[in-house]
Steps between C-alpha positions, in 0.01 A plus 500: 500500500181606607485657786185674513353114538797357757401762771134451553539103456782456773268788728188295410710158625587665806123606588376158408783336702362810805162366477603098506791544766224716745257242422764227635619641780121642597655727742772262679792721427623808309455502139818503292301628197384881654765667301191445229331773700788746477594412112137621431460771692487797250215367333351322814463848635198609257315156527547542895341875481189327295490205773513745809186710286304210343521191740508125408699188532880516516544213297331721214714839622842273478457334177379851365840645662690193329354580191605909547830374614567297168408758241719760725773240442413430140525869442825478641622192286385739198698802596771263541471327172523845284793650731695139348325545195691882482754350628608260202388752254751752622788230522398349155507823350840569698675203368424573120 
């Protein structure tokens, strides 16, 4: 299983479903999708720095912090992917 590919495609659902669900509601309500916000924040941070020194539209900022938040999450997936990949080494080489 590929995990380095799972992560950023269910955190690239969940922004996607952010931007649809806020585009719904247009403000009538809370938005049950701002834990988006929160998954991304490490790499949000950095792309927030560059908005507060460069300017622009937010719509450009957020999908840039999307796109931050998905390689920080691919990243993840691959660190993930090589601890299992040790992980069935060792127990192959265990079991012989």
């Amino acid at each position: 299983m590929k995990v380095r590919f799972i992560l950023p495609g269910i955190f690239l659902l969940f922004g996607v479903l952010f931007l649809v669900v806020n585009m719904m509601g247009a403000g009538h309500g809370p938005s049950t999708f701002d834990f988006i916000l929160y998954f991304s924040f490490p790499a949000c941070l950095l792309t927030g720095l560059l908005d507060s020194f460069l300017g622009g539209p937010g719509l450009l900022w957020f999908l840039l912090c999307m796109v931050a938040g998905s390689v920080q999450y691919f990243f993840i997936g691959y660190f993930i992917d090589k601890l299992l990949q040790r992980r069935r080494r060792l127990k192959a080489r265990n079991s012989t």
